[in-house]
N, C-alpha and C positions, 0 to 999 in steps of 0.2 A: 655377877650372875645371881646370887643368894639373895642380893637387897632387889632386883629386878621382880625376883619370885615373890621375894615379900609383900612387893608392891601389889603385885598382880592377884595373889591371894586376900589381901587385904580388898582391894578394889570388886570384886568378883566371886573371892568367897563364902561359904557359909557364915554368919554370926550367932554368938550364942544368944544376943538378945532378940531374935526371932521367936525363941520359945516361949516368950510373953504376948507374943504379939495372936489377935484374938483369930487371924488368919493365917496361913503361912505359906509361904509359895519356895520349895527349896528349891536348891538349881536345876535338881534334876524335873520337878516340875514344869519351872521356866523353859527350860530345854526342849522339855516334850510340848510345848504352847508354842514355841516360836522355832526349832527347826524345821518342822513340815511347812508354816509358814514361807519361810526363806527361801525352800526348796519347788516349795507352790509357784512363788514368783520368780525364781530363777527358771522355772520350764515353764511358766506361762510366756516371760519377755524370749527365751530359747525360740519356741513355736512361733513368737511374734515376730522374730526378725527374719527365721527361716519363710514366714507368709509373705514381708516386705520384699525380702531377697525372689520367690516367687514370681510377685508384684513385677520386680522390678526388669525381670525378662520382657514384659509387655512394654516397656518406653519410661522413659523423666515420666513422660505427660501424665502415665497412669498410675508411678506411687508419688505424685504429687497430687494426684486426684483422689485417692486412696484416703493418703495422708490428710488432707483438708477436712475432709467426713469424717475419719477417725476423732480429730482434735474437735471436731463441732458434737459429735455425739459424744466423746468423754463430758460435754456438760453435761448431757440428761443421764449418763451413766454416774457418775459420780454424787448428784442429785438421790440416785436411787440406791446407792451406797451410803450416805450421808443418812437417809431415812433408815438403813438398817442399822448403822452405828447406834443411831435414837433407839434402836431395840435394843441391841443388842447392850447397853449401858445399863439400860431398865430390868431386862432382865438377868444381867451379873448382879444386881442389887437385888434383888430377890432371893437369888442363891447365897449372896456373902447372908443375909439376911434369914436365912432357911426357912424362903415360904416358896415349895418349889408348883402350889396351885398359882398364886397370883402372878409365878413366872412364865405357866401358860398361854396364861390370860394376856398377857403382855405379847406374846410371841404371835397369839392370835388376829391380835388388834394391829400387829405390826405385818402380818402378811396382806390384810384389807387395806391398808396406807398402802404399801407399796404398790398392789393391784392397782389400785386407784390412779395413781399416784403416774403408772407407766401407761395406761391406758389413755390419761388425758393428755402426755407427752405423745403417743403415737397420734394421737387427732392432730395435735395442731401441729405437728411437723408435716402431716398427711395434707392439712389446709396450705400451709404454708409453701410445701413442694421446694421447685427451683427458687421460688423470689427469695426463699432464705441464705439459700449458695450464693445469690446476687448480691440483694442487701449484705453481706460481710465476702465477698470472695469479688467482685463485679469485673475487677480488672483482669483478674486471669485467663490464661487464653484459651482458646476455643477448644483446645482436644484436652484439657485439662478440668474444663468446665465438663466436656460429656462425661470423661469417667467419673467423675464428683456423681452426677446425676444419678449415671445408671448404679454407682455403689451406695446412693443413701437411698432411694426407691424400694434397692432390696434389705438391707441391715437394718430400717427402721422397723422390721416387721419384726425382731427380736425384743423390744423392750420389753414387753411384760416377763419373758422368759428372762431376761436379764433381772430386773428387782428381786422377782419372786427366788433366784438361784441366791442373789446378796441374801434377802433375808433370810432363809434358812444356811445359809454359811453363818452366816451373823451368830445367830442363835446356839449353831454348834461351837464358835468356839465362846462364846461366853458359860457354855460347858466346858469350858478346857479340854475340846475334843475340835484342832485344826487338822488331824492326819486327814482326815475324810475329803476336806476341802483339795486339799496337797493332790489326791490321788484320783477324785473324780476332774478336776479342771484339767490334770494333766492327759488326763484321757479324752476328752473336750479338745483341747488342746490338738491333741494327735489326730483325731476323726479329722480336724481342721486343715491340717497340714495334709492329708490323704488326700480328704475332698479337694484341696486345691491342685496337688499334682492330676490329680483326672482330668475337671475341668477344667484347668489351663494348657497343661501339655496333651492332652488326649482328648477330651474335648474341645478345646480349641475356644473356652466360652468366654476369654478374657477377663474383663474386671468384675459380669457378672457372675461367673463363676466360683470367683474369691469371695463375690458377697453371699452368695447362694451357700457353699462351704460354710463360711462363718452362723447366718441362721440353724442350719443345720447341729451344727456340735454345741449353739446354746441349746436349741432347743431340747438337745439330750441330758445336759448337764442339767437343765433346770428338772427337769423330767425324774434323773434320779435324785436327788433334793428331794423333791415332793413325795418321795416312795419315802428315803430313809427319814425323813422328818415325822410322819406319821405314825411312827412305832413308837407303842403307849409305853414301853420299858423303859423310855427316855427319860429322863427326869425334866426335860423339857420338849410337849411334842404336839404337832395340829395335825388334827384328818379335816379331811375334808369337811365331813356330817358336823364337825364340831364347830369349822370355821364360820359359818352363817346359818347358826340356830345358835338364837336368843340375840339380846341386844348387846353391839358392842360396848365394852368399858369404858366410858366416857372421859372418868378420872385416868386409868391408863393412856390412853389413846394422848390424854394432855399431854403424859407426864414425856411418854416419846417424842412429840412432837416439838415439847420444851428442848430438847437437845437437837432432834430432828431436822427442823425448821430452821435454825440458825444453823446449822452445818451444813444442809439444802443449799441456802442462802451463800455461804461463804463460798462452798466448791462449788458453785454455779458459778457466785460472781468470779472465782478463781478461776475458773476455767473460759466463762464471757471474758477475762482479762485475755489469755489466751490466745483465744481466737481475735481476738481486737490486734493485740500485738501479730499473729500470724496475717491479719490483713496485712500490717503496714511491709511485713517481711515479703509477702505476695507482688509488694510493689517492685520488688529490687530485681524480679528475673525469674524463671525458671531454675537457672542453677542454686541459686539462694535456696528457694523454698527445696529442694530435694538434699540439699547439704543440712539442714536444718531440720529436714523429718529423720535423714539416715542418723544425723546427731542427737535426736529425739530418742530410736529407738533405740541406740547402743547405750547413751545413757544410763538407759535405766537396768542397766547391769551394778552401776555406778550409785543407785539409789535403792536397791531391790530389798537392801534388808531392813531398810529404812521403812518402807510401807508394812512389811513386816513386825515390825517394833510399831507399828503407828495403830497396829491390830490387835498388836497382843498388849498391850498397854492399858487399851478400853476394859478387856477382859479384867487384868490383874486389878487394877488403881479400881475400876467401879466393882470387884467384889470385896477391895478393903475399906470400901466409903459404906458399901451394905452393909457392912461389920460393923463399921463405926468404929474403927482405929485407923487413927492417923498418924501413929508411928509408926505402922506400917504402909501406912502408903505414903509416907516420905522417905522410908527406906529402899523400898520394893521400885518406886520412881527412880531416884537415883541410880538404882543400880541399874534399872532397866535402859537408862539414857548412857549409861558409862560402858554399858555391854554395845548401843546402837554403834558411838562413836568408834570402839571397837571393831566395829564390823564394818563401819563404812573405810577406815585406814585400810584394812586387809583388803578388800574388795575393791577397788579406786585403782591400790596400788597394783593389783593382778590385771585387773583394766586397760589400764596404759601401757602396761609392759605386754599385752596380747594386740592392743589396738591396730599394727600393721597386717596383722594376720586377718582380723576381724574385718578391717574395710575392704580386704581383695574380695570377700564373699559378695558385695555390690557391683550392678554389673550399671554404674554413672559415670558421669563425665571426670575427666582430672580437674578440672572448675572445681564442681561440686564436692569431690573428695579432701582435696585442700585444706575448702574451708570446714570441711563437716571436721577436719582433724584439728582444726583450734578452736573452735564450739566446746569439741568434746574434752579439751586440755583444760578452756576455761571453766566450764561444768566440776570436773573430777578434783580439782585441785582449792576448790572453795566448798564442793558439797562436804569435803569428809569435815568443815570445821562449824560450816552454817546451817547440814540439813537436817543436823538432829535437833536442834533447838527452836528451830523455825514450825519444825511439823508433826515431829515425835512429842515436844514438849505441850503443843495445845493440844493434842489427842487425850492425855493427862487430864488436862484443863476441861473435855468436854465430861469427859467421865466423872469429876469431881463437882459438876454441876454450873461450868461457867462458858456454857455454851456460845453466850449472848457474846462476852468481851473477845473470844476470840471472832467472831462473825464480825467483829463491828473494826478490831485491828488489819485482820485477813481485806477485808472490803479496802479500808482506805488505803494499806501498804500497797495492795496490787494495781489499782488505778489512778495514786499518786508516785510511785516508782516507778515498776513492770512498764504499764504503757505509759504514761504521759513523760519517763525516761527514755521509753524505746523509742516515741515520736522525735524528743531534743537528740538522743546521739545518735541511734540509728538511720533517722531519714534526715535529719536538719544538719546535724553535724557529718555525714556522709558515711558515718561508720559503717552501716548495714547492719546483715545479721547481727558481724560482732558486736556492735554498740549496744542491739535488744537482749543479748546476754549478757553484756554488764550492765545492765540494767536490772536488770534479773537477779544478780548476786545483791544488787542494792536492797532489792526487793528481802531476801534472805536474812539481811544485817538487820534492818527495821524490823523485820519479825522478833528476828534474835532477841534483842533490846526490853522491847515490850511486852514478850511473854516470857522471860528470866524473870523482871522483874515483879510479874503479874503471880505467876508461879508461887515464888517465896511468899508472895501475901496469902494466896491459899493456903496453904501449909500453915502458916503460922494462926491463920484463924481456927484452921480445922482442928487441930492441936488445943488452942483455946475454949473451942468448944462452938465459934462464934461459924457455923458454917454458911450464913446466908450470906452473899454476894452483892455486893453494889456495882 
């Protein structure tokens, strides 16, 4: 039990050589950076599965309608996440750096990209309409294709409330200030789940209902963002009058989009994977695809602290690169990756021991339950050793300024493994689902691989002195 402790203090605990280090993050500030995180996303996916389960009183046909719009708009959501990460990097470098004007300025230039950014997403989903759901969904069946309709019709009208709520989350926590996000989305969250009991069991508004609900609680959430964003007491903060009077930072505007742009890039093409692999899984049936969204969404119980760590990571490693100590951002890394994997074991392992409980709350078929139950074994049992390294550790990577190499790893892992795997065992070798999930872990291992090793090279240049990137 004593060497157990040693271990774990060792692994975990304070070090004295922090006191040299020209930043410092103790535990207890770690702590306060990424609990409210955790807890953010354990009641954001809570409210997402209670909205699914909802959903799923209406038929298969309409949380696999749900579900297909979901997975096609997480591209342009994550897109728009990717572009606040670009801030939010910029502007932790400012503050490791203590210039907290030019971190304004940054924050500024980052809420106009994002404006932008979701407004030209809403046009061309707007031009685009059905033929999109067709072009990538074309096979699915007729009452499955209307609820897809009528739920992106309505949910596309959130996008700009979407960016504009990432970037000012963004911003806050690259102040080491997550409680806020933690407490306003969980309340988002709640109006969500309200709005949907009305109009589904009391209005009777089915799938538009849940979409209608869902615009609703962003557009609150984004709403308060822009109130507390604007308070000058901030060490980092935009009003309105300040956003578009004078000319934007050109040099800034670069320097976010240098990270921006290839993370744009990568979750796009990450999540275009996605959806490519969700067509080929659309082929297999109806029960497939609703086995495969309920295993989607329970999952990400299973990943939740992971995204967490993938947030607070930008924060910490880009205000030790503003500093310009890289002894402490290969210490503060490590630790931060040895806390993830921590947390994905405990969380995994309460997962699967709750799992029977959890899928009676679905009201699907015994088909669909089955399978959705060895998805989720396969998922749980590879994420706790693949998903920190694959996703936690290039988060790392974009913050330290190597935006580019994982964009260009992320691209080819996902459309030489993910799908062109999912295609050979899934549909050719008959496996189905399960084949695009082992394909998927493949996907995981190549990550793994190539950003370990990519990693250690950072590090040792940054140390050197040698921080430019090839």
């Amino acid at each position: 039990m004593e060497r157990i402790k040693f271990l774990f203090r060792r692994a975990f605990g304070e070090n004295p050589e922090e006191e040299t280090f020209a930043i410092r993050f103790s535990n207890r500030a770690l702590l306060a950076l990424l609990l409210p995180l955790i807890a953010e996303q354990f009641l954001s996916i809570l409210m997402g599965i209670m909205d699914t389960i909802m959903v799923s009183s209406l038929g298969d046909a309409a949380v696999s309608g749900v579900s297909l719009v979901d997975m096609l708009f997480v591209l342009f959501i994550n897109i728009f996440g990717a572009l606040a990460t670009g801030g939010a990097v910029i502007a932790s470098r400012f503050i490791g750096a203590k210039k907290p004007e030019d971190a304004c300025r940054s924050a500024g230039v980052l809420f106009l990209i994002s404006l932008s950014a979701s407004l030209v997403t809403l046009g061309a989903v707007a031009v685009f309409d059905v033929r999109l759901l067709r072009l990538l969904f074309g096979t699915i069946e007729d009452d499955v294709m209307e609820a897809s309709t009528i739920y992106m019709r309505t949910t596309m009208i959130s996008f700009p409330f979407i960016a504009l709520y990432n970037a000012s989350a963004a911003l806050f926590r690259s102040m080491g200030n997550s409680k806020i996000s933690m407490f306003a989305s969980t309340g988002a969250n709640l109006i969500n789940v309200a709005g949907n009991a009305v109009t589904i069991f009391v209005l009777r508004w089915g799938v538009f209902g849940a979409a209608l609900s869902t615009v609703i609680s962003r557009f609150l959430l984004m709403l308060f963002f822009l109130i507390r964003i604007a308070d000058k007491r901030l060490p980092i903060h935009v009003t309105p009058r300040g956003l578009f009077r004078g000319k934007p930072d050109g040099t800034i505007a670069k320097s976010i989009l240098g990270v921006g742009l290839p993370g744009s890039l990568e979750s796009g093409t990450f999540q275009l994977g996605r959806i490519l692999v969700l067509s080929i899984i659309s082929t297999f049936g109806t029960a497939q695809i609703t086995a495969n969204a309920v295993a989607n969404n329970i999952d990400s119980f299973g990943v939740m602290t992971g995204f967490a760590f993938n947030l607070g990571i930008v924060t910490v490693v880009g205000q030790c690169v503003g500093a310009g100590d890289w002894r402490a951002v290969r210490y503060y890394s490590a630790k931060l990756l040895r806390m993830s994997y921590l947390s994905f074991i405990v969380f995994n392992a309460l997962l699967t021991a709750a799992l029977p409980l959890v899928l009676r709350l679905y009201q699907i078929s015994d088909e669909a339950a089955g399978l959705a139950v060895i998805l989720i074994l396969i998922h749980n049992l590879c994420a706790v050793v693949l998903w920190t390294p694959s996703f936690v550790t290039p988060n790392a990577m974009k913050a330290a300024g190597d935006a580019r190499f994982v964009m260009i790893v992320a691209v080819i892992s996902m459309f030489v493994c993910r799908v062109g795997l999912s295609e050979v065992i899934g549909r050719r070798m008959g496996m189905g689902a399960i084949g695009v999930w082992i394909a998927m872990v493949i996907d995981w291992i190549a990550r793994t691989i190539f950003f370990a090793v990519r990693w250690e090279k950072i590090l040792r240049r940054g140390e050197k002195g040698e921080t430019r990137l090839s």
